[in-house]
N, CA, C and O atoms as a Tripos MOL2 file, in Angstrom:
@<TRIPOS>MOLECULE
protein
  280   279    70     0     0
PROTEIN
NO_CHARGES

@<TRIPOS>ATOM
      1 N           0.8340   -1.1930    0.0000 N.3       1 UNK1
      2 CA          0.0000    0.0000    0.0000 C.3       1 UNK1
      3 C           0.8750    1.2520    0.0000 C.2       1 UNK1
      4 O           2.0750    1.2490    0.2750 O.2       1 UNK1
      5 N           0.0380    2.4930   -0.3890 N.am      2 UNK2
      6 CA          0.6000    3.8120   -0.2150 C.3       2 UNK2
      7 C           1.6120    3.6350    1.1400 C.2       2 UNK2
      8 O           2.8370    3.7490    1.1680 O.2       2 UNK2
      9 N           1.0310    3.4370    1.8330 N.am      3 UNK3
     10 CA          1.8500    4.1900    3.3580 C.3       3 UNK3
     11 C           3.2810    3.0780    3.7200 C.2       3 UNK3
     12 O           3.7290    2.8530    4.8440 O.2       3 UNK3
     13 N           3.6280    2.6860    2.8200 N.am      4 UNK4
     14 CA          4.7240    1.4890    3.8630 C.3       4 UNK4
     15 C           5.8230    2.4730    3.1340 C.2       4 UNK4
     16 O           6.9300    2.3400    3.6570 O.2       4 UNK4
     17 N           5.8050    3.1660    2.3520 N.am      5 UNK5
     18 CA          7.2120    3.9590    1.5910 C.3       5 UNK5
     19 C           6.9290    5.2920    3.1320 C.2       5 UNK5
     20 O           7.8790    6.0750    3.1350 O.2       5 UNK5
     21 N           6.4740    5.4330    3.6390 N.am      6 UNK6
     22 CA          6.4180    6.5710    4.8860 C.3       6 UNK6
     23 C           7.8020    6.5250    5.3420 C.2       6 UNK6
     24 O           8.6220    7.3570    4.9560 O.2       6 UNK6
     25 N           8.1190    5.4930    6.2270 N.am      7 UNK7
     26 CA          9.6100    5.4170    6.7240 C.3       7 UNK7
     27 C          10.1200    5.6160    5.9870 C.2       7 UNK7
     28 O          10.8000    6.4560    6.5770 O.2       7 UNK7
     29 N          10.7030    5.6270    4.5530 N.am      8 UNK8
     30 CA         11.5870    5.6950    3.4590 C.3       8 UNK8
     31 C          11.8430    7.1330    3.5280 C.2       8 UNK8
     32 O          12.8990    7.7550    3.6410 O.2       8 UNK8
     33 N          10.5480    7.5370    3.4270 N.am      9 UNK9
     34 CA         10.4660    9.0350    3.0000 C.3       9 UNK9
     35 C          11.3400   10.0700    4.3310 C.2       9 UNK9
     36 O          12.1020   11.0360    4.2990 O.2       9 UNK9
     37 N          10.5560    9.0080    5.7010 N.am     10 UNK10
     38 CA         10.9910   10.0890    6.4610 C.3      10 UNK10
     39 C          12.7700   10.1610    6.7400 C.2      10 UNK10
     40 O          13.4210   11.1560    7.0590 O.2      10 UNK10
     41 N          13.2550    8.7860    6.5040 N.am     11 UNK11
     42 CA         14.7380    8.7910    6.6200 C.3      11 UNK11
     43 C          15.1290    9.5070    5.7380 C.2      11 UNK11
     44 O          15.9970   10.3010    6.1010 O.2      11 UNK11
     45 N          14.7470    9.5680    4.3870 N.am     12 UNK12
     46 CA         15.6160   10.6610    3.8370 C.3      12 UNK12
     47 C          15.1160   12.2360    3.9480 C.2      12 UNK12
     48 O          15.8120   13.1400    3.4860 O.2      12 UNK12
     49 N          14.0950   12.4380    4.4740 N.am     13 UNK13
     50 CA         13.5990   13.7260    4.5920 C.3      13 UNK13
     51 C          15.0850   13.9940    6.0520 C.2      13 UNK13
     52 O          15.7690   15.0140    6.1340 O.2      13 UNK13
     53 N          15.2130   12.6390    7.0840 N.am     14 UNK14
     54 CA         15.9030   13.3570    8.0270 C.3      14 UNK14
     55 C          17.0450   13.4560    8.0430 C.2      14 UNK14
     56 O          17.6850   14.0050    8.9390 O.2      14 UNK14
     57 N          17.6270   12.7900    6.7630 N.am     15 UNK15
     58 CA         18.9840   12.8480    6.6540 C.3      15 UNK15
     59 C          19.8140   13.6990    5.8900 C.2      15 UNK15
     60 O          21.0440   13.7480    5.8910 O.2      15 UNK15
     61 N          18.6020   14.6890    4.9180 N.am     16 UNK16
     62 CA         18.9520   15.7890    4.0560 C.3      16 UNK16
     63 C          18.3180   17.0750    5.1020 C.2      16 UNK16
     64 O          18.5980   18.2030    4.6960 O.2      16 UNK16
     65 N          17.7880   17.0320    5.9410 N.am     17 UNK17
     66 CA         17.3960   18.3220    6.8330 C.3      17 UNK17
     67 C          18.1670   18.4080    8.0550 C.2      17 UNK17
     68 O          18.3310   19.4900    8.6190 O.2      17 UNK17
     69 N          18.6120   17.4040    8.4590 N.am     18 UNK18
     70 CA         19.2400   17.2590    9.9040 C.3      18 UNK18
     71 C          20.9520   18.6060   10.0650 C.2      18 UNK18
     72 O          21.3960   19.4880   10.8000 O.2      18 UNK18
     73 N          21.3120   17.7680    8.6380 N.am     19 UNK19
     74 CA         22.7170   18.4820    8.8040 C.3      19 UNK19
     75 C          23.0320   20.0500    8.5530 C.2      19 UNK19
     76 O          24.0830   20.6880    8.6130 O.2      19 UNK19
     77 N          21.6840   20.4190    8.2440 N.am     20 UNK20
     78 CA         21.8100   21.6400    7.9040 C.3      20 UNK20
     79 C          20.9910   22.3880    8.9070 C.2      20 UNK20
     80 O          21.0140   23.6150    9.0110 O.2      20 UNK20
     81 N          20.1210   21.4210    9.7860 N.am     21 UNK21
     82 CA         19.5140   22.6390   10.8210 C.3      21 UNK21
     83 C          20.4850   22.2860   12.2640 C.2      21 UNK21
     84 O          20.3270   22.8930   13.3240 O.2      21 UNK21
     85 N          21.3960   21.3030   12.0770 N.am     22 UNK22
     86 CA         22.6420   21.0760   12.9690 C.3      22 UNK22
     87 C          23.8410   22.8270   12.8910 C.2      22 UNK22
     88 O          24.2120   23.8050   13.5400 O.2      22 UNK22
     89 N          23.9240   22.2650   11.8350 N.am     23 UNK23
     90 CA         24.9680   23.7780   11.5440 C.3      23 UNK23
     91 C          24.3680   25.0710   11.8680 C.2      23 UNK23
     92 O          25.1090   25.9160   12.3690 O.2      23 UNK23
     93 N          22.7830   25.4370   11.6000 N.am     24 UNK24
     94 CA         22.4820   26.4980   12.4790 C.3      24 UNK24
     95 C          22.8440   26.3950   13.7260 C.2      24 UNK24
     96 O          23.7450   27.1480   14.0950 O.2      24 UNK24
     97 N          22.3370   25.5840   14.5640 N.am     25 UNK25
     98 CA         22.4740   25.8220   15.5350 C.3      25 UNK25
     99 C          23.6810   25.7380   16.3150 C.2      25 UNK25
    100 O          23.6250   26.1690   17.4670 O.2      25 UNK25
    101 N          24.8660   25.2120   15.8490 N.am     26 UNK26
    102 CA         25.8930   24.8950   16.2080 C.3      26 UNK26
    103 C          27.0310   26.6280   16.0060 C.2      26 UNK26
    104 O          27.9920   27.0500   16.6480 O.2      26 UNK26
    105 N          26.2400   27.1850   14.7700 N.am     27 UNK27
    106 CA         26.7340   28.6580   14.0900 C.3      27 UNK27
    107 C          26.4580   29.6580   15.5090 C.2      27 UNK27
    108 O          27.0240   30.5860   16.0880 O.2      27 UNK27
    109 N          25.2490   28.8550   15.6510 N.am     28 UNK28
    110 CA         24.7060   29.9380   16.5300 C.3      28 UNK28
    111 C          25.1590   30.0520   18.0480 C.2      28 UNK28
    112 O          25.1460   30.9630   18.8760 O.2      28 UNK28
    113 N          25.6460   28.4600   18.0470 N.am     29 UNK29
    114 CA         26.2120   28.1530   20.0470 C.3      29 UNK29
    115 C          28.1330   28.9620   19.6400 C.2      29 UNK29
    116 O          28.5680   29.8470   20.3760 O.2      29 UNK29
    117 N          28.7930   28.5450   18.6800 N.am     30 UNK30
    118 CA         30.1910   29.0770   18.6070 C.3      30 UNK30
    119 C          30.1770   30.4060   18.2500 C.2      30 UNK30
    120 O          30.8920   31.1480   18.9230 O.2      30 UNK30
    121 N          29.2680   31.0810   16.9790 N.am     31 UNK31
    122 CA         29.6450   32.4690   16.4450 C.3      31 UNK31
    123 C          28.8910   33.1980   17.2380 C.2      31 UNK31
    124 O          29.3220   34.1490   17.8890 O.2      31 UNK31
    125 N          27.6130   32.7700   17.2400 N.am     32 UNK32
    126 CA         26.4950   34.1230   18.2850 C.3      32 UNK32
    127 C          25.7350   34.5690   17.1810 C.2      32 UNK32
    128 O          24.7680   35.3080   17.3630 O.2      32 UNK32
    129 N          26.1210   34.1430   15.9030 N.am     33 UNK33
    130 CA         24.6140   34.0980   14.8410 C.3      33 UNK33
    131 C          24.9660   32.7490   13.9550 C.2      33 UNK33
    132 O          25.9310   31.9870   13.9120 O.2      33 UNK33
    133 N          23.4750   32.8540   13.1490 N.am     34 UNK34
    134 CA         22.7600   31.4320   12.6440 C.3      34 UNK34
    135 C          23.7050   31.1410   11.5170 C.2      34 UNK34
    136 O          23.7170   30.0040   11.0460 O.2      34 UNK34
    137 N          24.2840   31.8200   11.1710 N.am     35 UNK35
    138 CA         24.6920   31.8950    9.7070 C.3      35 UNK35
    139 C          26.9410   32.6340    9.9730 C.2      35 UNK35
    140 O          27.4590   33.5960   10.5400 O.2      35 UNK35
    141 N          27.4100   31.5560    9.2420 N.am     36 UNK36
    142 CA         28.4600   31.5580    9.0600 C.3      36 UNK36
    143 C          29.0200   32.1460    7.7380 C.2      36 UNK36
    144 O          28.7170   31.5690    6.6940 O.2      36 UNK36
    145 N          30.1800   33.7570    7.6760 N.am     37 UNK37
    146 CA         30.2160   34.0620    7.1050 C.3      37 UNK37
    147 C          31.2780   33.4580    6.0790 C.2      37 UNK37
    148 O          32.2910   33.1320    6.6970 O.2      37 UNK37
    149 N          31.3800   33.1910    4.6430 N.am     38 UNK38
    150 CA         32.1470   32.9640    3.7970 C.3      38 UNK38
    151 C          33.4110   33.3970    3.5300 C.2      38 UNK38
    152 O          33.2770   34.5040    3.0090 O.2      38 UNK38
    153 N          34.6120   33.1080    3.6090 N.am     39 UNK39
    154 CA         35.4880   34.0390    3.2450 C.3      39 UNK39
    155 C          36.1660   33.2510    1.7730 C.2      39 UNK39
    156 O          37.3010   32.7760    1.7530 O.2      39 UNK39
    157 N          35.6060   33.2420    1.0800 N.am     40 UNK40
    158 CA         36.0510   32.1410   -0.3420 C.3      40 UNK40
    159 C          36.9110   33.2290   -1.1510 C.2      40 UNK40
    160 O          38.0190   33.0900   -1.6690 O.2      40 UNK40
    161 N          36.0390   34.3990   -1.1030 N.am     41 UNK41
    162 CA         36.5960   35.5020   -2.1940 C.3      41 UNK41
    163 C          37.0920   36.5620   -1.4710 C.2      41 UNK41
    164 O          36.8870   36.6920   -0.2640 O.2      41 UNK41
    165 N          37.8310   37.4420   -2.2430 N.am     42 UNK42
    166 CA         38.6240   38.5690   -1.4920 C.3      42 UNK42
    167 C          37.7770   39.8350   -0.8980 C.2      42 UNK42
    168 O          38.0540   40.4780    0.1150 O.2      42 UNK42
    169 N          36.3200   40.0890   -2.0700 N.am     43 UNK43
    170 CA         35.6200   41.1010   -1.6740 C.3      43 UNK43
    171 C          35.1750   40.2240   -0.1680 C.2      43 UNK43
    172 O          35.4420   40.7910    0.8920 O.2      43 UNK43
    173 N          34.6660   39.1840   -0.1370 N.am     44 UNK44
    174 CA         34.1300   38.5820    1.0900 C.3      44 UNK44
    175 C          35.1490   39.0750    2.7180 C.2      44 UNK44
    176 O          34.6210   39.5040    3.7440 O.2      44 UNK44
    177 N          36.5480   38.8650    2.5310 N.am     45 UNK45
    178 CA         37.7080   38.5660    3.1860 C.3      45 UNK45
    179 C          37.5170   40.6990    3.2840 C.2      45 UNK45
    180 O          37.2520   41.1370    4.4040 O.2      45 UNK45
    181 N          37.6150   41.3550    2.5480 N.am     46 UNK46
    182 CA         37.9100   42.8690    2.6710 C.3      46 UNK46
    183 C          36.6520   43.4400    3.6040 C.2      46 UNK46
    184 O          36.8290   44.4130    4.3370 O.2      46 UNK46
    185 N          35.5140   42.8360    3.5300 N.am     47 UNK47
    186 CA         34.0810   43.2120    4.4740 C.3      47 UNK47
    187 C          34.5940   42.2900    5.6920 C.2      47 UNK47
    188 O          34.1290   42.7970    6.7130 O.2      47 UNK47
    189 N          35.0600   41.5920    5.8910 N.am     48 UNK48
    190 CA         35.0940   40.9030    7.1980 C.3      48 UNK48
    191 C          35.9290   41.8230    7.9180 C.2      48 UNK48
    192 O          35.6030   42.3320    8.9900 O.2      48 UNK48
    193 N          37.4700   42.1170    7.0580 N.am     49 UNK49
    194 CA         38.1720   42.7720    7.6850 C.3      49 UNK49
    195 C          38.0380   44.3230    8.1270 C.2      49 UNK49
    196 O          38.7850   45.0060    8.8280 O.2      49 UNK49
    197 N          36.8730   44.6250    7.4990 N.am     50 UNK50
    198 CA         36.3610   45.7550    7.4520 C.3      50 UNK50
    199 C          35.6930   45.9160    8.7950 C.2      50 UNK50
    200 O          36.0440   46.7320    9.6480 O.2      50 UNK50
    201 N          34.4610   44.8580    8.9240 N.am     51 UNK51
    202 CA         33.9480   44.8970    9.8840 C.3      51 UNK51
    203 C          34.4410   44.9400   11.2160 C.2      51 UNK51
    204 O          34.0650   45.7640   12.0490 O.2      51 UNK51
    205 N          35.3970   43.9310   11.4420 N.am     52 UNK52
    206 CA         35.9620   43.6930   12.1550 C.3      52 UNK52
    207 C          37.0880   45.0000   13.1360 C.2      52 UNK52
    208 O          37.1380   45.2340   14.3440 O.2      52 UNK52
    209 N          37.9070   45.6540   11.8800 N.am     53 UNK53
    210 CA         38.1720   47.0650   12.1940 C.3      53 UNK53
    211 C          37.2060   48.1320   12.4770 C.2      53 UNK53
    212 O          37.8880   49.1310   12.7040 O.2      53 UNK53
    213 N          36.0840   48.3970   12.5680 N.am     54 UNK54
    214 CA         34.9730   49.6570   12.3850 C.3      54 UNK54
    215 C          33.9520   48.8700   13.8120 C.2      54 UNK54
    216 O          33.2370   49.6050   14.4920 O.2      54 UNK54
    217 N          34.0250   47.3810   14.0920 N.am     55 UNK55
    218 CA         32.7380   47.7680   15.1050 C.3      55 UNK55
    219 C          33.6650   46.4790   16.2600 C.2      55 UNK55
    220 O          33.4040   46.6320   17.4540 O.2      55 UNK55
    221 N          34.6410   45.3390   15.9220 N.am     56 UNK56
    222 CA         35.2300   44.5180   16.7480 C.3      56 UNK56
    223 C          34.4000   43.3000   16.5820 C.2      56 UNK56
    224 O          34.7170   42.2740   17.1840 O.2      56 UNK56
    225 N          33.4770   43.3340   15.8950 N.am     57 UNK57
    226 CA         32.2810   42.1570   16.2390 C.3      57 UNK57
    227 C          32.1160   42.0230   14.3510 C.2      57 UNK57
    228 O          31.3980   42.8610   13.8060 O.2      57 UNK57
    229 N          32.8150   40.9470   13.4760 N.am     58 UNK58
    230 CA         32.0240   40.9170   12.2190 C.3      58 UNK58
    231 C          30.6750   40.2170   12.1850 C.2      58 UNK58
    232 O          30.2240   40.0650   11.0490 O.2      58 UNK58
    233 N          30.1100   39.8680   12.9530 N.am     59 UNK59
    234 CA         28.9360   38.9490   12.8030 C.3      59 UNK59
    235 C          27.6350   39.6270   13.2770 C.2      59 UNK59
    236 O          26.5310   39.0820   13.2580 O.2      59 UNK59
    237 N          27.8880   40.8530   13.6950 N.am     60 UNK60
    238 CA         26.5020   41.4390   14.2880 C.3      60 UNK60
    239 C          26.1360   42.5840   13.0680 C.2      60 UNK60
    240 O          27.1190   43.0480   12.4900 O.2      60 UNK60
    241 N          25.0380   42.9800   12.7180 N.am     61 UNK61
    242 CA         24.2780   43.7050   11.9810 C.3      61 UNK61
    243 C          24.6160   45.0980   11.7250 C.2      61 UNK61
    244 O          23.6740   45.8820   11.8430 O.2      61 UNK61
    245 N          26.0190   45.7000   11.3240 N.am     62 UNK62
    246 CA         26.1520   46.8020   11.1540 C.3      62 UNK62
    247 C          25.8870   48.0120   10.1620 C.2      62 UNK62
    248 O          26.5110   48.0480    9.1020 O.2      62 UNK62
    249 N          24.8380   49.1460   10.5360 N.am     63 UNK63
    250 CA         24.4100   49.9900    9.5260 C.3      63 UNK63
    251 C          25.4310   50.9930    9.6160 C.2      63 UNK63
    252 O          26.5490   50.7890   10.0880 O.2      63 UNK63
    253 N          24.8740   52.4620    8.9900 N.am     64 UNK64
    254 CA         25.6660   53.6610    9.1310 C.3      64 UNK64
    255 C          25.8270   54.5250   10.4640 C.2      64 UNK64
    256 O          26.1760   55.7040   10.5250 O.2      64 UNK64
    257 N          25.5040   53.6980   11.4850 N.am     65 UNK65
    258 CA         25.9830   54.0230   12.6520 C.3      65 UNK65
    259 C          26.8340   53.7660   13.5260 C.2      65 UNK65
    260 O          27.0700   54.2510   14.6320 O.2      65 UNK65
    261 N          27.4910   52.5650   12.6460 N.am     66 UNK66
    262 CA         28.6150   51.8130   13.2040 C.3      66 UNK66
    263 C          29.9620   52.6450   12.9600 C.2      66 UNK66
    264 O          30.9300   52.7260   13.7170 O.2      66 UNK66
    265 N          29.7510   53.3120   11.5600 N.am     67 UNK67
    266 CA         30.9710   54.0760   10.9100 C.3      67 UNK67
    267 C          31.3980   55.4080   12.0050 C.2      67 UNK67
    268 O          30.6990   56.4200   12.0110 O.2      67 UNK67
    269 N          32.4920   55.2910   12.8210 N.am     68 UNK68
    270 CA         32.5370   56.8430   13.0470 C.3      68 UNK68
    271 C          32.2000   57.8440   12.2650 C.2      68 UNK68
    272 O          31.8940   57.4440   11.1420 O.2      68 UNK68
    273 N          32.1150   59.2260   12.4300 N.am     69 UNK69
    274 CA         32.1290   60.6950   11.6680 C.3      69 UNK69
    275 C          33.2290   60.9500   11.5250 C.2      69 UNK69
    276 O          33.3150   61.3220   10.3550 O.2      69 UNK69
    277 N          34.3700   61.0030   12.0700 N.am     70 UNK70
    278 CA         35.7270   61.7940   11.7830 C.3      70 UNK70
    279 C          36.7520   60.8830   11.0060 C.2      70 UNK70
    280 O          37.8590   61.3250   10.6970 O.2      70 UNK70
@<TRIPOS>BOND
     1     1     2 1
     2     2     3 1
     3     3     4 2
     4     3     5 am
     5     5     6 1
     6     6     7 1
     7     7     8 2
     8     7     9 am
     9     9    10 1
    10    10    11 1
    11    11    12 2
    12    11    13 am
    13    13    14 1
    14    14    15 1
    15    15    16 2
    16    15    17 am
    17    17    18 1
    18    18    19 1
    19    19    20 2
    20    19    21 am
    21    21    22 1
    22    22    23 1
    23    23    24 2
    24    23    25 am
    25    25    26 1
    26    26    27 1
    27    27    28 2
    28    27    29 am
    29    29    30 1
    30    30    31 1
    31    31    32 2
    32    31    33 am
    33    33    34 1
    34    34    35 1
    35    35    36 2
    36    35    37 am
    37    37    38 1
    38    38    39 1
    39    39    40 2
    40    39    41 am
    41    41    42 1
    42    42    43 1
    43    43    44 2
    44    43    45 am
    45    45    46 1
    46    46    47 1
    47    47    48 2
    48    47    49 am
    49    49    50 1
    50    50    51 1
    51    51    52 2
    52    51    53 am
    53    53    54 1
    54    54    55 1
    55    55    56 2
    56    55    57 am
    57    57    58 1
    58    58    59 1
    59    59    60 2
    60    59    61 am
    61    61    62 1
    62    62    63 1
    63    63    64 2
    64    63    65 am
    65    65    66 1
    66    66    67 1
    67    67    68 2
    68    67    69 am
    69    69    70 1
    70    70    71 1
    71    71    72 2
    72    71    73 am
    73    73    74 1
    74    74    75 1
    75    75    76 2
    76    75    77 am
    77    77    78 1
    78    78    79 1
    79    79    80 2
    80    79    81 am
    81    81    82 1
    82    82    83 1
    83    83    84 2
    84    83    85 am
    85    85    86 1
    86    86    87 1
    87    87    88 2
    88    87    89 am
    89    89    90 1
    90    90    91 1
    91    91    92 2
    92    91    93 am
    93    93    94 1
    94    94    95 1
    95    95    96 2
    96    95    97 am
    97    97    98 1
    98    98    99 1
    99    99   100 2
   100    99   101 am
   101   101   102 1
   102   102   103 1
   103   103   104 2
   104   103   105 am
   105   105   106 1
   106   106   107 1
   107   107   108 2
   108   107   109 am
   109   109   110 1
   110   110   111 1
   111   111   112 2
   112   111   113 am
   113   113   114 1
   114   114   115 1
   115   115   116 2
   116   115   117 am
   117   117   118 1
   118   118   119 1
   119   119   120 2
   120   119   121 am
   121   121   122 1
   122   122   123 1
   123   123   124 2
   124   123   125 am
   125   125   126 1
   126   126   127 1
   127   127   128 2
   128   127   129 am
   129   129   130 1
   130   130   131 1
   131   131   132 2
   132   131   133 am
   133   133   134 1
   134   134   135 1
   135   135   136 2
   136   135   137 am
   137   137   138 1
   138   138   139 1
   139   139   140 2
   140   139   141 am
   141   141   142 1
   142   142   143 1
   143   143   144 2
   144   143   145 am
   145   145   146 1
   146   146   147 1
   147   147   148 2
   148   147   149 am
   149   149   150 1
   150   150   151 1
   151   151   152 2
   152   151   153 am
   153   153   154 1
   154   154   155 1
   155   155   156 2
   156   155   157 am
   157   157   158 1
   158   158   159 1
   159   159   160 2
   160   159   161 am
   161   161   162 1
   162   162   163 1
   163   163   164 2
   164   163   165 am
   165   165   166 1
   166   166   167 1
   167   167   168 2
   168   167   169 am
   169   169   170 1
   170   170   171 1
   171   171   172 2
   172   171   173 am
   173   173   174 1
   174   174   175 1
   175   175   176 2
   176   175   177 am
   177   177   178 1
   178   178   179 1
   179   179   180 2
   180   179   181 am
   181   181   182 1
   182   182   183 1
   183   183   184 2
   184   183   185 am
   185   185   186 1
   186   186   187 1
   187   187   188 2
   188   187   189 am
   189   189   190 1
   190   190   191 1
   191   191   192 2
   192   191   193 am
   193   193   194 1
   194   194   195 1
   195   195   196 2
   196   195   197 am
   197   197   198 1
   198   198   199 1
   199   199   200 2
   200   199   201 am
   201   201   202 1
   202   202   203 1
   203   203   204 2
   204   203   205 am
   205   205   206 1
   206   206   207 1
   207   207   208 2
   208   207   209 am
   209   209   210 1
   210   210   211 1
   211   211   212 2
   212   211   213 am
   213   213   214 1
   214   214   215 1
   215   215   216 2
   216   215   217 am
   217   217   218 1
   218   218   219 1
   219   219   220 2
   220   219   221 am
   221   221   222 1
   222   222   223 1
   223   223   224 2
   224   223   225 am
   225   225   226 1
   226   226   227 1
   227   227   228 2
   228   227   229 am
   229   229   230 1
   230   230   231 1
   231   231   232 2
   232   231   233 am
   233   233   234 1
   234   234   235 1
   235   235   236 2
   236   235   237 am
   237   237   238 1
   238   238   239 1
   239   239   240 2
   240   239   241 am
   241   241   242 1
   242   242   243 1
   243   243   244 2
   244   243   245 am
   245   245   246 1
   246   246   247 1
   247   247   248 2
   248   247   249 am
   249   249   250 1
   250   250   251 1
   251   251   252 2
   252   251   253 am
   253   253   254 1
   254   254   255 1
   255   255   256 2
   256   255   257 am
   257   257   258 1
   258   258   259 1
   259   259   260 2
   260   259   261 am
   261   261   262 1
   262   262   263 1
   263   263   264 2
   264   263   265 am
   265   265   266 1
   266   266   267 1
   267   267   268 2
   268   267   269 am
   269   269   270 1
   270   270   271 1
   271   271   272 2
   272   271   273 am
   273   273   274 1
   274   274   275 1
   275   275   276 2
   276   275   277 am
   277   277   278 1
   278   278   279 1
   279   279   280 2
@<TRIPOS>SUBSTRUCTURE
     1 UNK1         2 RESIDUE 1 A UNK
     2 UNK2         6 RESIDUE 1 A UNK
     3 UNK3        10 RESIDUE 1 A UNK
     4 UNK4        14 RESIDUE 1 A UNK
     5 UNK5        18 RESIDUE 1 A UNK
     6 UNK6        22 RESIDUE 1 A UNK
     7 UNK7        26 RESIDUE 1 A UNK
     8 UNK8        30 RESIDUE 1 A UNK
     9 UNK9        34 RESIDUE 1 A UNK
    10 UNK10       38 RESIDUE 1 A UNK
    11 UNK11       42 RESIDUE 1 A UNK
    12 UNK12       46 RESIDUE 1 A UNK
    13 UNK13       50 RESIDUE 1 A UNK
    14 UNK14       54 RESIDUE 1 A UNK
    15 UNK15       58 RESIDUE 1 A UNK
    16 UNK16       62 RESIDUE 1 A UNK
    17 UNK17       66 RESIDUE 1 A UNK
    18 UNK18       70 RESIDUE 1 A UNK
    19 UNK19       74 RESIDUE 1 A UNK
    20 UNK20       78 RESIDUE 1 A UNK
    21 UNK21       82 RESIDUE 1 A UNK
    22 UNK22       86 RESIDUE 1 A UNK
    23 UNK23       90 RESIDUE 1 A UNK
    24 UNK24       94 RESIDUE 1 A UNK
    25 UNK25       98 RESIDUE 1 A UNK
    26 UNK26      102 RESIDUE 1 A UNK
    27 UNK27      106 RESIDUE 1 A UNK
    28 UNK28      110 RESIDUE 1 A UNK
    29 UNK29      114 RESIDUE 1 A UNK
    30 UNK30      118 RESIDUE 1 A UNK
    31 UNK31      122 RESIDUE 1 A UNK
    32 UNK32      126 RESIDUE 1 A UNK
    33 UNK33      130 RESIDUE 1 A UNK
    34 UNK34      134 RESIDUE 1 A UNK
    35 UNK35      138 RESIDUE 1 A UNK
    36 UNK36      142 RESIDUE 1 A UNK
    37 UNK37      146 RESIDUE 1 A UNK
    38 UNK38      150 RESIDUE 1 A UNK
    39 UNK39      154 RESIDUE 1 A UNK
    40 UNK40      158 RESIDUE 1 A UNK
    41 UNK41      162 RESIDUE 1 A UNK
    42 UNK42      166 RESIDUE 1 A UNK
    43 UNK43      170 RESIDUE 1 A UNK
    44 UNK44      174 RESIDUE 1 A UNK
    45 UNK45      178 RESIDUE 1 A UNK
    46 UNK46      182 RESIDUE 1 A UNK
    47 UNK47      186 RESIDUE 1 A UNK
    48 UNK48      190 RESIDUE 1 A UNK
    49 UNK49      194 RESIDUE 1 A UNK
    50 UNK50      198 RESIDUE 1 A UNK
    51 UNK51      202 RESIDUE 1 A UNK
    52 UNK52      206 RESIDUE 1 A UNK
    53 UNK53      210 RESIDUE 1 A UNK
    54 UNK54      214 RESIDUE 1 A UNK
    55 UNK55      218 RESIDUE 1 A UNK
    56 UNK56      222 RESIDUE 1 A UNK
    57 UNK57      226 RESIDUE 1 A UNK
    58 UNK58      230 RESIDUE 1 A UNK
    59 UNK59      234 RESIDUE 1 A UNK
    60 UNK60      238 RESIDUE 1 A UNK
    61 UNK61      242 RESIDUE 1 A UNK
    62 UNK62      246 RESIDUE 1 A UNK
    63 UNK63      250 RESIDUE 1 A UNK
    64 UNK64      254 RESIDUE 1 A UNK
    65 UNK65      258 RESIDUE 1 A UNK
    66 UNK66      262 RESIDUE 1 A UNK
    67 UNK67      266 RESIDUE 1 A UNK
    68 UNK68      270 RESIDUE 1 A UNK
    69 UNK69      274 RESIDUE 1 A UNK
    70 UNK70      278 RESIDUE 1 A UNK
């Protein structure tokens, strides 16, 4: 019948969702947000280092208030 493929379904539903709502939360217990930033490319690597110089924290939400005036 329909329903005996259920288990099938749900092992692979949990084995393609697991590892990726693992890494949230794991982003979220080491960095302090959900999401881990990329540094693959150089523009990526120049905003980190950016951030990092202008507020000490690259992972928190910085607008135009982070930038000093002078």
């Amino acid at each position: 019948m329909w329903y005996e493929i259920l288990p099938t379904v749900a092992i692979i539903t949990a084995s393609i969702g697991l590892p990726g709502w693992g890494l949230w939360w794991c982003h979220n217990y080491f960095l302090g947000n959900h999401y881990r930033r990329s540094l693959t490319d150089r523009w990526s690597r120049a905003l980190y280092q950016r951030d990092m110089r202008l507020t000490g924290n690259p992972y928190e939400v910085n607008g135009l208030e982070a930038i000093p005036d002078n």
